[in-house]
N, C-alpha and C positions, 0 to 999 in steps of 0.2 A: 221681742220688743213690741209694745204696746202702736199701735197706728196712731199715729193724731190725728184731730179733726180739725176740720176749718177752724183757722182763728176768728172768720169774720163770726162764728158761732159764738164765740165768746163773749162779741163782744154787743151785740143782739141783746144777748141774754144779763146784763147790765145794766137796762133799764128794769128789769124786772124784780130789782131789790126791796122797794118799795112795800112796808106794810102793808094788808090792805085785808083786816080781818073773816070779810065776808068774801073776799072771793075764792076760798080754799071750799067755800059751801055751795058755789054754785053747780048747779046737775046739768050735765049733760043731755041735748035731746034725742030722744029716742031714734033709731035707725028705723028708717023706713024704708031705703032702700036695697033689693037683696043683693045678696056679695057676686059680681063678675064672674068669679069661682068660689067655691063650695066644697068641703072639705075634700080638697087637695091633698093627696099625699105628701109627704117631707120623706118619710120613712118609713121603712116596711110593718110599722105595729100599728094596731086598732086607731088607739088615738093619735098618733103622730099625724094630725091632719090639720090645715088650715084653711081660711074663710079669706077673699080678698076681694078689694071692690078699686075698680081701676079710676082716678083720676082723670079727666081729660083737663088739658093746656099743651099748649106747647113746648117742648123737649121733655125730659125724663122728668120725672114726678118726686116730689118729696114723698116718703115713708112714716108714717103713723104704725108701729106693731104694738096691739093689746095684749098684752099674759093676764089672764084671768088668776084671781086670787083663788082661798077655799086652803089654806094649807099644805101644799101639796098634795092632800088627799083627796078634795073634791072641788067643783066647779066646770069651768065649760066657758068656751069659748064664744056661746049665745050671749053671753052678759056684755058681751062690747054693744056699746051704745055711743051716739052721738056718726056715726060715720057721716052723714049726709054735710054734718056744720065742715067737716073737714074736704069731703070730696065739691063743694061751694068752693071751697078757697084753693082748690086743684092740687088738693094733697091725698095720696091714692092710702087705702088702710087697708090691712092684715089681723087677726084675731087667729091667736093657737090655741091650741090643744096640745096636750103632753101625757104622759103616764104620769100616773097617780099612786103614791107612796102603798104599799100594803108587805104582807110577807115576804115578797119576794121583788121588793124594786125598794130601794131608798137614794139616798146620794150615791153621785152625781146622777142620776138616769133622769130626773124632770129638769133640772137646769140645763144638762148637755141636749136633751130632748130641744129647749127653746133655744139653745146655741146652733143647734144645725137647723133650727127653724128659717134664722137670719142669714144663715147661710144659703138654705135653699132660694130664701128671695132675692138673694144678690146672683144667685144662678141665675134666676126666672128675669136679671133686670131687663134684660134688650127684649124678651118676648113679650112684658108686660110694662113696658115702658117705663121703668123707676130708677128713678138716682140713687144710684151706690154711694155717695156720699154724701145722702141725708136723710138717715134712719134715726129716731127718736122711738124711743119705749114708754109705754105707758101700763097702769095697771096698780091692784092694789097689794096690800098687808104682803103672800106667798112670790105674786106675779111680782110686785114693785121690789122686793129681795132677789129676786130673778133678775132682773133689770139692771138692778145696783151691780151684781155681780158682774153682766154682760160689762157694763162701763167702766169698772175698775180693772178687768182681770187679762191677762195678756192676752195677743190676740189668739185664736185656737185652727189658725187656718194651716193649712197641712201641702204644702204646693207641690209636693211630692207624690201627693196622694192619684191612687187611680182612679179616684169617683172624685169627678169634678165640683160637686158640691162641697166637700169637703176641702177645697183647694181657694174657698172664698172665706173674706174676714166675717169675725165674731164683732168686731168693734163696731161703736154705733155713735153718733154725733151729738146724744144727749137723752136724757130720760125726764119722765115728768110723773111722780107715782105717789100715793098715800096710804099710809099707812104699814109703810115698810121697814120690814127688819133690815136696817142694815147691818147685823151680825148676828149671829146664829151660836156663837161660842158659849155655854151656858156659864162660864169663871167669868166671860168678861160682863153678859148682860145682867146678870142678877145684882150687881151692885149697883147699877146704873139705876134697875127699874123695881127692883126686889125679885121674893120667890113668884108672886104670878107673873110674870115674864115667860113661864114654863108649860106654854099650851101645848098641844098633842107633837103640832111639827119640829120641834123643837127634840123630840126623843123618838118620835116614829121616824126621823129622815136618817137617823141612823140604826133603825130597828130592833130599836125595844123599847119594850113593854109602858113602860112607864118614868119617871123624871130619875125615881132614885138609882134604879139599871142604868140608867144611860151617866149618871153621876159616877155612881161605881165603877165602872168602863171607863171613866173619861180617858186612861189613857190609850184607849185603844179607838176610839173615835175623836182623837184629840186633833189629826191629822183632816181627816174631814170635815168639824167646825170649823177649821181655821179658816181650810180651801174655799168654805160657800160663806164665811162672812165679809162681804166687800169693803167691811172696815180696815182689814187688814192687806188688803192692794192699792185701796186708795194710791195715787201720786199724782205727781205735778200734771204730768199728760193728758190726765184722764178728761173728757168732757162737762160740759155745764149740766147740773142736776137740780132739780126743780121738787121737792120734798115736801108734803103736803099731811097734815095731823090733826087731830081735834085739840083744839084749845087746853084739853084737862092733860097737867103734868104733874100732879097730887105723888110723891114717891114716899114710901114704895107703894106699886097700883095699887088699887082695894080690890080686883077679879083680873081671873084671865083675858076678858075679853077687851079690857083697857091695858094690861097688861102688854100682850101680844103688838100692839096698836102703839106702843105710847111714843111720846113723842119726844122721849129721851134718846131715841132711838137715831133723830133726824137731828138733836143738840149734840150729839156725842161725834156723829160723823160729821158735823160743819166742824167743830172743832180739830179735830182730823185733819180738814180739809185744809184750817188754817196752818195747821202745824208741818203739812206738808208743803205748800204753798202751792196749794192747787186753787184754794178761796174762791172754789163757783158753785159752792154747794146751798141753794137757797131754800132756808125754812121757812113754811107757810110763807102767805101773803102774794100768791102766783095765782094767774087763770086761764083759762083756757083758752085765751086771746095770747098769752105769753108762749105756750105749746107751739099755738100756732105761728109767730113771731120764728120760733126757733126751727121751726122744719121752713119756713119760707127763705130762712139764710141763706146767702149764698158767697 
């Protein structure tokens, strides 16, 4: 069963409905400040490490956690930017690091990688002062499918479990992310966005070669799209999500790299959203004042 979150979160995040075309475009300023800790282990592989930078206020701190984009294949947890505007407003941030898609890693290993990410920082709450019950995800295109997933998908905490970390929730109180797949299933996106919809992660997260392998296969990776597209958890419980896109929704794309990006991607899941009646799923027109809105709930 799914954790819910604060209703007061919901209800925050309702003022944030408001058009507001340019603020989807504003950039983030640069982190100046270096992170409290520094790649942290989470888990015993090379990259399973994280970057944190502690808050100060009084009582436990709201959670800002970055998934860096790059398709599950590359990127790096250096591209979090802005920490300073959010540690101002006494909200403490996190940046992962995960394995990276190749021969020998695909689905789940980079999603469950940032599942026990969140996990470990609800371990680390009381030693590094953060509130467990208000973690918001942020991140782009790979990271923000990452995120969707977290938000949708039941919780993965194991209280049975002998390693304590793993005995803490996956569930998080809301995401703010652009340029994200919310579905990965190749039947159900190409109609949505056409054939470039089918960049590399999309056939590499279930390891092969190229789009028409992974086509051919479908029924044998049919089980694994289904699992990592948050489209298909969506429900009523789930948190407020804050979905962020470039204006151009031209179908079917003209390249992969508007493809990948488009933002039928964030029209398909509101709808979704509605038909579940979950109706907190906001497309463009959110900024980074609204992020922060949502992690200062209480």
């Amino acid at each position: 069963m799914k954790l819910l979150y604060s209703s007061a979160l919901a209800v925050l995040c309702l003022c944030a409905t408001a058009p507001h075309a340019q603020a989807n475009k504003k950039k983030a300023k640069a982190t100046t400040a270096a992170p409290t800790y520094a790649d942290v282990a989470y888990d015993r592989y090379e990259r399973t490490v994280l970057d944190f930078w502690q808050a100060q206020g009084e009582g436990p701190r709201p959670l800002k956690v970055f998934i860096h984009g790059g398709g599950w294949s590359q990127g790096d947890k250096k591209s979090c930017k802005g920490a300073d505007t959010y540690l101002a407003k006494g909200i403490s941030v996190a940046a992962i690091n995960y394995r990276l898609l190749k021969d020998d890693i695909t689905l789940p290993i980079p999603v469950h990688d940032a599942a026990r990410a969140i996990q470990f920082l609800r371990f680390k709450a009381k030693e590094w002062n953060i509130d467990k019950n208000r973690f918001v995800l942020t991140g782009g295109s790979a990271g923000g499918c990452t995120s969707i997933w977290l938000a949708t998908h039941d919780d993965l905490a194991n209280p049975d479990s002998a390693d304590p970390v793993e005995r803490e929730s996956t569930r998080v109180q809301g995401i703010a992310v652009r340029g994200a797949q919310t579905a990965i299933d190749p039947k159900l996106i190409e109609p949505w966005i056409g054939p470039n919809v089918f960049h590399s992660m999309i056939y590499w997260c279930v390891g092969e070669k190229n789009i028409d392998d992974a086509l051919k296969n479908y029924a044998k990776h049919e089980a694994l799209y289904k699992e990592f597209s948050g489209y298909y958890h969506l429900t009523q419980d789930d948190p407020p999500m804050y979905l962020g896109y470039s204006p151009y929704l031209k179908v079917p794309a003209e390249n992969i790299g508007r493809g990948i990006h488009h933002g039928m991607f964030g029209l398909k899941f509101q709808e979704r959203s509605k038909e579940v009646g979950h109706n907190q799923v906001y497309f463009n027109g959110w900024s980074e004042d609204d992020v922060i809105q949502l992690l200062l709930g209480q």
